[in-house]
N, CA, C and O atoms as a GROMACS GRO file, in nm:
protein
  548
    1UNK      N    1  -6.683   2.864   6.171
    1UNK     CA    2  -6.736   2.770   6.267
    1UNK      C    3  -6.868   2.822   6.323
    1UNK      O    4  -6.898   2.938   6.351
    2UNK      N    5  -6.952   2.692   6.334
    2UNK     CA    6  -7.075   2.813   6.365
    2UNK      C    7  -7.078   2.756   6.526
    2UNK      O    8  -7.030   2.658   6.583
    3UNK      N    9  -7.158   2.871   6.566
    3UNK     CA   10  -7.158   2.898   6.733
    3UNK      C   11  -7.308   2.902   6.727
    3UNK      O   12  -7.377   2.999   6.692
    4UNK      N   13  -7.357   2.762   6.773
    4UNK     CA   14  -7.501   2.723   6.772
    4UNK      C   15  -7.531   2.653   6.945
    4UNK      O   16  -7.497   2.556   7.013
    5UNK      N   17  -7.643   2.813   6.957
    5UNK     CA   18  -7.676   2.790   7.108
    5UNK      C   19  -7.822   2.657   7.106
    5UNK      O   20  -7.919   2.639   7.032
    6UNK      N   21  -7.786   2.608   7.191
    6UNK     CA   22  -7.863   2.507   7.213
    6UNK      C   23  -7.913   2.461   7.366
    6UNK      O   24  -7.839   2.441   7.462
    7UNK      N   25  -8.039   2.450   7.362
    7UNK     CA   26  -8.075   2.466   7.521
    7UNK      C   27  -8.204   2.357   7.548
    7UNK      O   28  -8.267   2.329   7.446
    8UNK      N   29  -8.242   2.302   7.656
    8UNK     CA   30  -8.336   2.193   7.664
    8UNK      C   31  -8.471   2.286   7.681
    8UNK      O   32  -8.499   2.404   7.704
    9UNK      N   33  -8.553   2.132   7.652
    9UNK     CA   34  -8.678   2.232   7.630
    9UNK      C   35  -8.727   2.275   7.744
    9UNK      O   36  -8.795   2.377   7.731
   10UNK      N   37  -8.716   2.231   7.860
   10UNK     CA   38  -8.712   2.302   8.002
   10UNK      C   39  -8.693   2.440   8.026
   10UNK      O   40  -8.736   2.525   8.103
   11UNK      N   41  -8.633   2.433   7.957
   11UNK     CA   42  -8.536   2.594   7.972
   11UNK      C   43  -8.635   2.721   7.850
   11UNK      O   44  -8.664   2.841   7.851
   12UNK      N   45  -8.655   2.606   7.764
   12UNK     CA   46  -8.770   2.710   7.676
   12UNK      C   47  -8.892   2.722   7.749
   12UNK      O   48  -8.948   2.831   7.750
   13UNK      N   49  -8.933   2.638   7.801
   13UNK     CA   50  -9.023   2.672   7.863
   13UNK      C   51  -9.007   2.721   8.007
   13UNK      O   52  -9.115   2.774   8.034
   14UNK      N   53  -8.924   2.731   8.113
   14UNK     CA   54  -8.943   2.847   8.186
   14UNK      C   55  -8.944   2.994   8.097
   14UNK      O   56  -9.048   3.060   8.091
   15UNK      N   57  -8.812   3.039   8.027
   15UNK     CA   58  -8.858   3.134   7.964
   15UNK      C   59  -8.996   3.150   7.875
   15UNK      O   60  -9.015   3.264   7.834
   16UNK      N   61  -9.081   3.067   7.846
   16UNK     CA   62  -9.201   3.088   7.795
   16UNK      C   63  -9.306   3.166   7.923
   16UNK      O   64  -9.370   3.271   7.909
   17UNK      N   65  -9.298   3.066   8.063
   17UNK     CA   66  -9.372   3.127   8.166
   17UNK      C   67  -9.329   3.247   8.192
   17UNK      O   68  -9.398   3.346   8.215
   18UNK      N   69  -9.210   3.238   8.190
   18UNK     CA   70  -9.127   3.389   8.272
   18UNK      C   71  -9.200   3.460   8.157
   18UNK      O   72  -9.307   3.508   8.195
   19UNK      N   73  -9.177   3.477   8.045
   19UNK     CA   74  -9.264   3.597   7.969
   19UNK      C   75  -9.403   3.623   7.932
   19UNK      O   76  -9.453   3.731   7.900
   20UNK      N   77  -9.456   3.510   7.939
   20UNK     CA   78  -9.618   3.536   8.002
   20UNK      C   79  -9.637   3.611   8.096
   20UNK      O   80  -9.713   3.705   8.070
   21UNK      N   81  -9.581   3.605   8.244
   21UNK     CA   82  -9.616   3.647   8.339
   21UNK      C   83  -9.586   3.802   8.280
   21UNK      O   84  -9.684   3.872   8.257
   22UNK      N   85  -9.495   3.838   8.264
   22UNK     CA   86  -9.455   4.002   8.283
   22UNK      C   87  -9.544   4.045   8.173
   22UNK      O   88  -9.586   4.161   8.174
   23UNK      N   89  -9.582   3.955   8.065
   23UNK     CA   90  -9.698   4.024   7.913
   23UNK      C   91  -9.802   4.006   8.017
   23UNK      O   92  -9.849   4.114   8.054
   24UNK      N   93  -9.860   3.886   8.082
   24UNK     CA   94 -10.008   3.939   8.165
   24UNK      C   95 -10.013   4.087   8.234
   24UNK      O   96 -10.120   4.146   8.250
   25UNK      N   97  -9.906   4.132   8.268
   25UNK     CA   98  -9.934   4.234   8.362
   25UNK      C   99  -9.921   4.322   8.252
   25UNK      O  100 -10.022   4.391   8.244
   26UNK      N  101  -9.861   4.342   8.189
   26UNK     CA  102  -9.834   4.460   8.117
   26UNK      C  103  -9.955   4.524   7.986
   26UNK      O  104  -9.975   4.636   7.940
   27UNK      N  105 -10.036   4.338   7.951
   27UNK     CA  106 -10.161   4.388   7.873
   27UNK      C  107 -10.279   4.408   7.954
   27UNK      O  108 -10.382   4.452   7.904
   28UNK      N  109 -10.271   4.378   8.073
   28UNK     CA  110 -10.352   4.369   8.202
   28UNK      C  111 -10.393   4.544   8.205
   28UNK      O  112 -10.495   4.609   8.184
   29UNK      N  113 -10.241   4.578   8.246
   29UNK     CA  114 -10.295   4.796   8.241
   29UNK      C  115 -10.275   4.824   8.137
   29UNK      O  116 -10.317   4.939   8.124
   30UNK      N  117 -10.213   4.769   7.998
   30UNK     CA  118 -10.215   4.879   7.893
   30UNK      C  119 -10.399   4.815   7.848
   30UNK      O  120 -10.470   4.906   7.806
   31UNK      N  121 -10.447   4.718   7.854
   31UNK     CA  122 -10.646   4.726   7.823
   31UNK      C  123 -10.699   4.787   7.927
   31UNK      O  124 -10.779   4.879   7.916
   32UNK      N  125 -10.668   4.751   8.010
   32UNK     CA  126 -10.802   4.788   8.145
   32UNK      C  127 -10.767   5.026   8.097
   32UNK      O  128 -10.844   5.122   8.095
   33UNK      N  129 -10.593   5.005   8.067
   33UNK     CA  130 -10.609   5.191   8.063
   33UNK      C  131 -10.733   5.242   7.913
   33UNK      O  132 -10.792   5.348   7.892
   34UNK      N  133 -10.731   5.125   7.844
   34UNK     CA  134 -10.785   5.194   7.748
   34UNK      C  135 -10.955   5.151   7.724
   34UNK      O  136 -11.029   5.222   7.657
   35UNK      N  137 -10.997   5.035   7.785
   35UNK     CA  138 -11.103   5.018   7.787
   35UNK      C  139 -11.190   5.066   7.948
   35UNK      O  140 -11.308   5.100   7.946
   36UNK      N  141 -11.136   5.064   8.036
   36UNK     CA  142 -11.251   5.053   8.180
   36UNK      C  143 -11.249   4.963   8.212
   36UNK      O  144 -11.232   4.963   8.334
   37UNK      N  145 -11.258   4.839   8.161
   37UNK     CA  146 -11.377   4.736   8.191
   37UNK      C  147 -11.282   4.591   8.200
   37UNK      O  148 -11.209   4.524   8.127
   38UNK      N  149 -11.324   4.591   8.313
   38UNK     CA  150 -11.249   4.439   8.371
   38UNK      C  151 -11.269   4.345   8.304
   38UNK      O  152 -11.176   4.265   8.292
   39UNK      N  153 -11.420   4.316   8.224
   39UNK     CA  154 -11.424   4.199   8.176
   39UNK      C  155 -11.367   4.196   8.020
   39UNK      O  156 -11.338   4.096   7.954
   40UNK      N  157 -11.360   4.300   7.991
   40UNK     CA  158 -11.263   4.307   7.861
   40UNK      C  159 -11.122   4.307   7.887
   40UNK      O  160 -11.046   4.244   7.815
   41UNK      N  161 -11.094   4.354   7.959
   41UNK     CA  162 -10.936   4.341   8.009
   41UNK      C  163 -10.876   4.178   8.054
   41UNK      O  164 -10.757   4.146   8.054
   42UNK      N  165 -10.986   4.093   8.090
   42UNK     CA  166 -10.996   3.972   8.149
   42UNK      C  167 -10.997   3.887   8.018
   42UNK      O  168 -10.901   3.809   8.014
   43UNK      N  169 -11.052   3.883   7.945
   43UNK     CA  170 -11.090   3.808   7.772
   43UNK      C  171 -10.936   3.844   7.716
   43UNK      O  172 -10.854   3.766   7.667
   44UNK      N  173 -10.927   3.965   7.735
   44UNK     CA  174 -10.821   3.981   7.598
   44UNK      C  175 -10.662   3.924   7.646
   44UNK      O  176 -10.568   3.882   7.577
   45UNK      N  177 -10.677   3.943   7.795
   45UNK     CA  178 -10.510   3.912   7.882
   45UNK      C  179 -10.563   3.771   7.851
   45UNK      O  180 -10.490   3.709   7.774
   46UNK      N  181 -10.664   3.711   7.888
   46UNK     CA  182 -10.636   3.558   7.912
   46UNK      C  183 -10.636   3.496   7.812
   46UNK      O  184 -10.577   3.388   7.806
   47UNK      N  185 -10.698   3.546   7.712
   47UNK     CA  186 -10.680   3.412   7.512
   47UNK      C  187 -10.545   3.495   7.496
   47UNK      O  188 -10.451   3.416   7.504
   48UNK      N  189 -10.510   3.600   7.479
   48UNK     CA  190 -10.392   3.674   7.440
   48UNK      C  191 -10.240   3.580   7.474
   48UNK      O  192 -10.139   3.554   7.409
   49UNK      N  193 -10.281   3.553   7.593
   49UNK     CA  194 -10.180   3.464   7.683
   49UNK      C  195 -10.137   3.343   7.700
   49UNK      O  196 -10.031   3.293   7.738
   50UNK      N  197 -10.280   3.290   7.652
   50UNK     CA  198 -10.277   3.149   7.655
   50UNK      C  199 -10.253   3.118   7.479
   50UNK      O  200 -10.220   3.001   7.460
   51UNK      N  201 -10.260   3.169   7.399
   51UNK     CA  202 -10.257   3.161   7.281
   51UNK      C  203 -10.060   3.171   7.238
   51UNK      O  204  -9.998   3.101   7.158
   52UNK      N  205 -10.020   3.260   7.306
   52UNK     CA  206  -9.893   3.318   7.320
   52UNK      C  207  -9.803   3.237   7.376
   52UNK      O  208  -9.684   3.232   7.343
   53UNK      N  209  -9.861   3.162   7.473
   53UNK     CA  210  -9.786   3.058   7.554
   53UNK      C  211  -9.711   2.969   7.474
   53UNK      O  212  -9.589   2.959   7.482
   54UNK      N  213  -9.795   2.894   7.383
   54UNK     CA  214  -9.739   2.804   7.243
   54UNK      C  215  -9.669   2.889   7.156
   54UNK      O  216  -9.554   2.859   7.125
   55UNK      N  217  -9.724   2.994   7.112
   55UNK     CA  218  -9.652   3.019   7.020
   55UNK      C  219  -9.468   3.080   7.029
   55UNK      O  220  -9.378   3.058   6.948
   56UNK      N  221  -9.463   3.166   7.166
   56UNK     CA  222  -9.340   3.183   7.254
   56UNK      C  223  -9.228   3.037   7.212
   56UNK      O  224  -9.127   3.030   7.142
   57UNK      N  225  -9.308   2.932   7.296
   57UNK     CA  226  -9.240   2.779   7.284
   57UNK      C  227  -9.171   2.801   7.136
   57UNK      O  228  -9.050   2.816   7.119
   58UNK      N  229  -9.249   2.799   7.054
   58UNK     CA  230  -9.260   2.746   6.940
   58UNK      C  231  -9.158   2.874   6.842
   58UNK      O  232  -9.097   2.874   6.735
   59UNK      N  233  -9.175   2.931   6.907
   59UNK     CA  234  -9.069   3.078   6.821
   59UNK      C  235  -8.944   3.002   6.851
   59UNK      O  236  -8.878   2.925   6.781
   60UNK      N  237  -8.926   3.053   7.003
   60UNK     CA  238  -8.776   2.989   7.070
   60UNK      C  239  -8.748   2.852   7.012
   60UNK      O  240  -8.630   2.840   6.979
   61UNK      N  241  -8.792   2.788   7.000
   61UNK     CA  242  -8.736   2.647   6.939
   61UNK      C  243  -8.666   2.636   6.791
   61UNK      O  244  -8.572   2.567   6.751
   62UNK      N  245  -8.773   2.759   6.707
   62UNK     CA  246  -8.747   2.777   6.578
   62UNK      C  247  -8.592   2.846   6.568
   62UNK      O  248  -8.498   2.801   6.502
   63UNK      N  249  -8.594   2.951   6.641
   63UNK     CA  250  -8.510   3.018   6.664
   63UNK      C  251  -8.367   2.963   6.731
   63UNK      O  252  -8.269   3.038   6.734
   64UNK      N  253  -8.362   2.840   6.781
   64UNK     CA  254  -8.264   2.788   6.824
   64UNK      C  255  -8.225   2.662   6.721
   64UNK      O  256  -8.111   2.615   6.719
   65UNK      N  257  -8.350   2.606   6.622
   65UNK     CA  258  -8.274   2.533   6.510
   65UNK      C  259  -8.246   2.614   6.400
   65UNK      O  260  -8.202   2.539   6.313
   66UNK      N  261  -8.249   2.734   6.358
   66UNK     CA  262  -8.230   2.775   6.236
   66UNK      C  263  -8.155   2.946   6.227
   66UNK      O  264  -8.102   2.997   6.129
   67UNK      N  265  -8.173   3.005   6.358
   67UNK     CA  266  -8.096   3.107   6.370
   67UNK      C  267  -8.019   3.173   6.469
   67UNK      O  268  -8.009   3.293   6.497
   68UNK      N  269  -7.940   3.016   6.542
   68UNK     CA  270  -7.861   3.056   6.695
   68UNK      C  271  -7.706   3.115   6.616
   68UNK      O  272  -7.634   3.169   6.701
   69UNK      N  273  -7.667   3.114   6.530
   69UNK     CA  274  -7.564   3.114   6.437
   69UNK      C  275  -7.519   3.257   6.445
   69UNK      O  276  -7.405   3.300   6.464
   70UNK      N  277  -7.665   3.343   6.419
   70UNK     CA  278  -7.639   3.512   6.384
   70UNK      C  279  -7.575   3.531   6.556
   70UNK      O  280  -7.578   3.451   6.650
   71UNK      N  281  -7.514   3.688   6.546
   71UNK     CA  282  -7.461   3.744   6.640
   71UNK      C  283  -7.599   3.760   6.723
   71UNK      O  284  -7.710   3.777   6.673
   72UNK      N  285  -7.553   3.747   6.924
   72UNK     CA  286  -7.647   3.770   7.014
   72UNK      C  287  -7.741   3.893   6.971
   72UNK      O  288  -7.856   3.873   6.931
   73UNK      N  289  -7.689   4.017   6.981
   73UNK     CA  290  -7.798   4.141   6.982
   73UNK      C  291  -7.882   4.143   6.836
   73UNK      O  292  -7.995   4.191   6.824
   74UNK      N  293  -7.798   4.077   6.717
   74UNK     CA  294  -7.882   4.100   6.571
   74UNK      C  295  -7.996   4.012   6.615
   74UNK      O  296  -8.110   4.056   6.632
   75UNK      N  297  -7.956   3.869   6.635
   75UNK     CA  298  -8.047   3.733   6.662
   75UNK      C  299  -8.191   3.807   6.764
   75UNK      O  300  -8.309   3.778   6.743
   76UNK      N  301  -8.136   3.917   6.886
   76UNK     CA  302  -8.218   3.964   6.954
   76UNK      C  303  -8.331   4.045   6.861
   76UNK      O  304  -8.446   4.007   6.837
   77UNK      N  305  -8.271   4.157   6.819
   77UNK     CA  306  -8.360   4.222   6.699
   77UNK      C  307  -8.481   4.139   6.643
   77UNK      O  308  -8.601   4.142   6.672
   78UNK      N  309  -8.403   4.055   6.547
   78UNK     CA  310  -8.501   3.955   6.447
   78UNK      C  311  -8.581   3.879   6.489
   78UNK      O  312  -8.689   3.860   6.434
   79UNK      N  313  -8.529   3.798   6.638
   79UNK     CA  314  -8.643   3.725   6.719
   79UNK      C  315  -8.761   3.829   6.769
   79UNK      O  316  -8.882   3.808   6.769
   80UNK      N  317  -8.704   3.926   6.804
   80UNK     CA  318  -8.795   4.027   6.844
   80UNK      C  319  -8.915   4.105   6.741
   80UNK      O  320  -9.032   4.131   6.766
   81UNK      N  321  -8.825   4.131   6.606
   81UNK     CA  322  -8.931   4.164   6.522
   81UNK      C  323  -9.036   4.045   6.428
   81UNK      O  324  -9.109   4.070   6.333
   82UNK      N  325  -9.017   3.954   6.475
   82UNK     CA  326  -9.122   3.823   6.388
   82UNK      C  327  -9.185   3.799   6.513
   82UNK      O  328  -9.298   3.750   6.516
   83UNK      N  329  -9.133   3.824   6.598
   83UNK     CA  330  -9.262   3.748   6.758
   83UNK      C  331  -9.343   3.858   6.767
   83UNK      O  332  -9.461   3.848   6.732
   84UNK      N  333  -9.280   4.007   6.825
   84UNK     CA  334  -9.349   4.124   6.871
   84UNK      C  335  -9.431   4.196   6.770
   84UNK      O  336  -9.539   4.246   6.802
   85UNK      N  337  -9.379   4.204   6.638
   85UNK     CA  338  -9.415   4.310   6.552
   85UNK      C  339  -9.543   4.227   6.459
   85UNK      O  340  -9.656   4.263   6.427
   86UNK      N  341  -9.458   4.091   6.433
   86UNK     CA  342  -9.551   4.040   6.308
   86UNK      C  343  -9.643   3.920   6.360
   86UNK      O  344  -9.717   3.891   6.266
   87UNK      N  345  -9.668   3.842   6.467
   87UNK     CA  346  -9.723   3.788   6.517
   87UNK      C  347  -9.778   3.877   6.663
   87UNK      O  348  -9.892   3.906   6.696
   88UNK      N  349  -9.698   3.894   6.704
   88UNK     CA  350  -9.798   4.050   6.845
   88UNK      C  351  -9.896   4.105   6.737
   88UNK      O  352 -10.012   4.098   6.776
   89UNK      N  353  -9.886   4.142   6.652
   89UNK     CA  354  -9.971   4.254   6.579
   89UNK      C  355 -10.076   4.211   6.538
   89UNK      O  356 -10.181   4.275   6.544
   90UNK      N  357 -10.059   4.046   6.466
   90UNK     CA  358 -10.196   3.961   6.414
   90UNK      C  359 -10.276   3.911   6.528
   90UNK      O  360 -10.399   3.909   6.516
   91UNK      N  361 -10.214   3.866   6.650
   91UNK     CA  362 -10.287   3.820   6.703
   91UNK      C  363 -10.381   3.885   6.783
   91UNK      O  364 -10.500   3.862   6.805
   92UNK      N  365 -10.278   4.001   6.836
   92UNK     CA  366 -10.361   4.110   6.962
   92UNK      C  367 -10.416   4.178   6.892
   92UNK      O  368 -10.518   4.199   6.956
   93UNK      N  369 -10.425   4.237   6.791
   93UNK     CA  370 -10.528   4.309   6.720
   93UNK      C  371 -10.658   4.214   6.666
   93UNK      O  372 -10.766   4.274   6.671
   94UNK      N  373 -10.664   4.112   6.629
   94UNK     CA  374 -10.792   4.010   6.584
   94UNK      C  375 -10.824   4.012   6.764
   94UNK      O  376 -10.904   4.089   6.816
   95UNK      N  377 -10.755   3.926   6.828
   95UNK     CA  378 -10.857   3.948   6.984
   95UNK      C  379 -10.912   4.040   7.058
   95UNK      O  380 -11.019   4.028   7.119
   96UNK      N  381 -10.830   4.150   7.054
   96UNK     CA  382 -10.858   4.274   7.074
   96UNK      C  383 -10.986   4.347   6.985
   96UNK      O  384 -11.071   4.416   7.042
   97UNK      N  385 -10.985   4.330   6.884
   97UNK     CA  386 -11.080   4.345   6.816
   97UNK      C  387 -11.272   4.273   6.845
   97UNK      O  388 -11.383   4.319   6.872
   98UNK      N  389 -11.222   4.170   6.823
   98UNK     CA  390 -11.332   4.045   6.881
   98UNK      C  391 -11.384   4.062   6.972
   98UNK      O  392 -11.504   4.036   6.968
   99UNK      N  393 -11.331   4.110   7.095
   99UNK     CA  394 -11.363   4.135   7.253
   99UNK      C  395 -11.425   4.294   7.285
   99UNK      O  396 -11.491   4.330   7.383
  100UNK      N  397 -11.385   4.365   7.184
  100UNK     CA  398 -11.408   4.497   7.239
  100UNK      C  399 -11.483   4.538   7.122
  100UNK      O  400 -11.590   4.594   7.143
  101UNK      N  401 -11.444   4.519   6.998
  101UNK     CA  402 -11.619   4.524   6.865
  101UNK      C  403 -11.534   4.676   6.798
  101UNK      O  404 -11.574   4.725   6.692
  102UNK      N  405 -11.431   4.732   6.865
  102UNK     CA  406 -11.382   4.871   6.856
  102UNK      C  407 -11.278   4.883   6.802
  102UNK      O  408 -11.186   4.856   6.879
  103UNK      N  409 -11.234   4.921   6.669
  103UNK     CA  410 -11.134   4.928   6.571
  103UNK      C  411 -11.076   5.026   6.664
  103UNK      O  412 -10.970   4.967   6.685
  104UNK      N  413 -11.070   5.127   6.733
  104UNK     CA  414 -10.977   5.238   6.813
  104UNK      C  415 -10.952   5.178   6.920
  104UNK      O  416 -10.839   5.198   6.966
  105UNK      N  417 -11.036   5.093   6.988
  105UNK     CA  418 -10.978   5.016   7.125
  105UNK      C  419 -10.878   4.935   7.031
  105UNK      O  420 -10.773   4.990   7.066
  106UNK      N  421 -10.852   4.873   6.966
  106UNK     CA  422 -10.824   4.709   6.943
  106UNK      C  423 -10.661   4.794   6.906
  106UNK      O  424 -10.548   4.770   6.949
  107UNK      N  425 -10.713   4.902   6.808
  107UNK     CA  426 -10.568   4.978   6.796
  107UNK      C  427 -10.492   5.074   6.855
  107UNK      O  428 -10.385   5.115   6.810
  108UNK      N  429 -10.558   5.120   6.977
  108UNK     CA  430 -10.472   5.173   7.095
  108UNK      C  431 -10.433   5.080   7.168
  108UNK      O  432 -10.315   5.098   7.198
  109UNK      N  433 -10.490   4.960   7.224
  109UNK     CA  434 -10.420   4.838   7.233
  109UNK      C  435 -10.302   4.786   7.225
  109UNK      O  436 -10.220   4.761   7.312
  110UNK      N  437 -10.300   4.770   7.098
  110UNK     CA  438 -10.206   4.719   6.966
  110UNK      C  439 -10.118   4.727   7.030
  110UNK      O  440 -10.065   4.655   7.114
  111UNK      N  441 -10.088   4.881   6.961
  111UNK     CA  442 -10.033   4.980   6.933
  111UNK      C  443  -9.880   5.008   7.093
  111UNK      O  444  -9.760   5.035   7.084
  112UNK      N  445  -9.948   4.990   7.186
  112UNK     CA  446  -9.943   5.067   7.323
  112UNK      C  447  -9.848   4.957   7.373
  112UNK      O  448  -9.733   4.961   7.418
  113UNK      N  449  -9.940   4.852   7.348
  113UNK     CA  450  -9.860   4.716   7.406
  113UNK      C  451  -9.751   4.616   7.293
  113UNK      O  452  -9.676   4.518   7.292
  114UNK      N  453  -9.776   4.661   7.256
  114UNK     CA  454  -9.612   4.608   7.111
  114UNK      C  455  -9.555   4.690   7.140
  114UNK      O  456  -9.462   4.638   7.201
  115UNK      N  457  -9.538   4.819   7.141
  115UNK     CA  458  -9.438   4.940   7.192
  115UNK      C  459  -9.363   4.867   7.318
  115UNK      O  460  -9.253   4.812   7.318
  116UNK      N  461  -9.428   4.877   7.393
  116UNK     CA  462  -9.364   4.872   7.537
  116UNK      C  463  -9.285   4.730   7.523
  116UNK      O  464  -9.170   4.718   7.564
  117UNK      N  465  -9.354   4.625   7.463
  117UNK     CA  466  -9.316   4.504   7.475
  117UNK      C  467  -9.202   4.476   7.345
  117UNK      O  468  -9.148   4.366   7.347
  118UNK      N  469  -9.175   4.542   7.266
  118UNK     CA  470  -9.037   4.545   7.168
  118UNK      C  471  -8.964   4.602   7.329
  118UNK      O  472  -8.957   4.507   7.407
  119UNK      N  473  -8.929   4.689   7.369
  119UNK     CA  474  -8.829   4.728   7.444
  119UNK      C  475  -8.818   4.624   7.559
  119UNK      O  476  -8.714   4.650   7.620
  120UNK      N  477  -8.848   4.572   7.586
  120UNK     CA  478  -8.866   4.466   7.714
  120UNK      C  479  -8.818   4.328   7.640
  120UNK      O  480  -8.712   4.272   7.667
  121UNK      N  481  -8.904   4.284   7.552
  121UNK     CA  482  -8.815   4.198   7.463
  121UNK      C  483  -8.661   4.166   7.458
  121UNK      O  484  -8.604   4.062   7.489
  122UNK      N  485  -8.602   4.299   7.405
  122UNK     CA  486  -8.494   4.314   7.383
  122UNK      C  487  -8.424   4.269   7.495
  122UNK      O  488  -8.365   4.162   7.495
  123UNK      N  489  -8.427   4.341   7.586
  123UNK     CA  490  -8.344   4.332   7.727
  123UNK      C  491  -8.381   4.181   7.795
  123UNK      O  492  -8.311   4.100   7.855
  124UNK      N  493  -8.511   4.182   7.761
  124UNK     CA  494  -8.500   4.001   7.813
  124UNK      C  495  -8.436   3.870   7.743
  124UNK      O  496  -8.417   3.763   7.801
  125UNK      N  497  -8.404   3.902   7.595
  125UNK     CA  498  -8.294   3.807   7.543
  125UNK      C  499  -8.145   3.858   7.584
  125UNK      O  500  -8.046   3.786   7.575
  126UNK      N  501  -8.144   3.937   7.611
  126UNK     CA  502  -7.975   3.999   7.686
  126UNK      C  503  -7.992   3.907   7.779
  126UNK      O  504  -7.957   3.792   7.752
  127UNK      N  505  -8.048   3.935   7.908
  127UNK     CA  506  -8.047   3.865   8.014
  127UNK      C  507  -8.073   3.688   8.028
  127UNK      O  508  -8.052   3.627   8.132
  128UNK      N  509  -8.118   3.630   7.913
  128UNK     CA  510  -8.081   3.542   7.863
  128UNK      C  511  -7.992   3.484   7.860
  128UNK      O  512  -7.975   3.374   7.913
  129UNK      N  513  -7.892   3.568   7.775
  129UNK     CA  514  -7.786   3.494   7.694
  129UNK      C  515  -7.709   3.473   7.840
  129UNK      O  516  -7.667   3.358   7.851
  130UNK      N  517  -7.687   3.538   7.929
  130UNK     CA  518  -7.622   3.541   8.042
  130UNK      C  519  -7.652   3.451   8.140
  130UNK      O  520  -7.559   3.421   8.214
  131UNK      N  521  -7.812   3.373   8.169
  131UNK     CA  522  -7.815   3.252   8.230
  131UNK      C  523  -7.762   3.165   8.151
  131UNK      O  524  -7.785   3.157   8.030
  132UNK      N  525  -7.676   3.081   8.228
  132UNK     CA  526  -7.677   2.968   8.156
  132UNK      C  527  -7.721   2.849   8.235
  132UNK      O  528  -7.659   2.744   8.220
  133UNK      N  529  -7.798   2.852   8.299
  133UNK     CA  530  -7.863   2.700   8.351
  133UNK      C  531  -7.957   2.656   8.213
  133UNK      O  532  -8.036   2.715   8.140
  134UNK      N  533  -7.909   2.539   8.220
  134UNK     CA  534  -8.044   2.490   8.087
  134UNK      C  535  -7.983   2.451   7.953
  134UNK      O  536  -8.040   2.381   7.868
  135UNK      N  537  -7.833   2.517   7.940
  135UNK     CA  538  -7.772   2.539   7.793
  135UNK      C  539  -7.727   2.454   7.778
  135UNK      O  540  -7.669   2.406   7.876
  136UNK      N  541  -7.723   2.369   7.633
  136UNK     CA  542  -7.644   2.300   7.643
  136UNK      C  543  -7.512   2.288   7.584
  136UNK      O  544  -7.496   2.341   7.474
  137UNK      N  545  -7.425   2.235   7.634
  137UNK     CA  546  -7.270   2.265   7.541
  137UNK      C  547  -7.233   2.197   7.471
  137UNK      O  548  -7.129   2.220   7.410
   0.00000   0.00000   0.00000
C-alpha cells in the first residue's frame, strides 16, 4: 500500500519562505566571510534567493508527486541530495562566479554554504514531517 504524503500548495509554499529566510542569512555570512564586500554579498544572497524561491516550490511539488512513497529519512536524503548538492552547486557556483569574477571566491562559497546547508536541510524535513497543518489526508 503506498503511503503518499500529500499537502496543499500553501503549505509548499510557506515551507518555500520558511527556507529562504534561514538560506538568506546563512549565504548572507558564509559571502560577506569570504568576500568583504557588501555589495557582493547583496547580488549573490538576492538572485541566489530569488532564483531558489521557484525552484524550492518546484522540487517540493516534484517530490510529493513522484517520491512521497520512499521511507521519511531516505525521501529526506534524496530530496536533499538533488536540491542541495546538484542544483545548490549549479546554481551558486555560476552566480557566485558572475558576481565576484573569482573561481576561489565562487568556490569557497560553494563549498561552505552547501556544507552547512545539507545538514540543516536534513533536520528541516524531520521537522516537517511532524507539522501537520497543511497535509492532506
Amino acid at each position: 500500500m503506498e503511503t503518499r504524503i500529500k499537502e496543499f500548495k500553501r503549505r509548499s509554499l510557506i515551507k518555500s519562505v520558511i527556507w529562504r529566510l534561514m538560506g538568506v542569512v546563512i549565504l548572507a555570512i558564509v559571502t560577506y566571510a569570504y568576500t568583504r564586500s557588501w555589495i557582493q554579498t547583496s547580488l549573490i544572497t538576492f538572485i541566489h534567493h530569488f532564483v531558489f524561491l521557484w525552484i524550492f516550490f518546484g522540487h517540493e511539488r516534484l517530490w510529493l508527486r513522484f517520491g512521497s512513497h520512499i521511507p521519511v529519512k531516505r525521501r529526506s536524503l534524496f530530496k536533499m541530495l538533488t536540491y542541495e548538492t546538484f542544483l545548490g552547486n549549479v546554481v551558486l557556483a555560476t552566480i557566485s562566479y558572475l558576481v565576484t569574477g573569482c573561481g576561489k571566491s565562487m568556490t569557497a562559497i560553494t563549498i561552505t554554504y552547501i556544507g552547512i546547508k545539507h545538514i540543516v536541510y536534513f533536520f528541516n524535513e524531520l521537522v516537517w514531517v511532524k507539522i501537520k497543518a497543511g497535509v492532506i489526508r
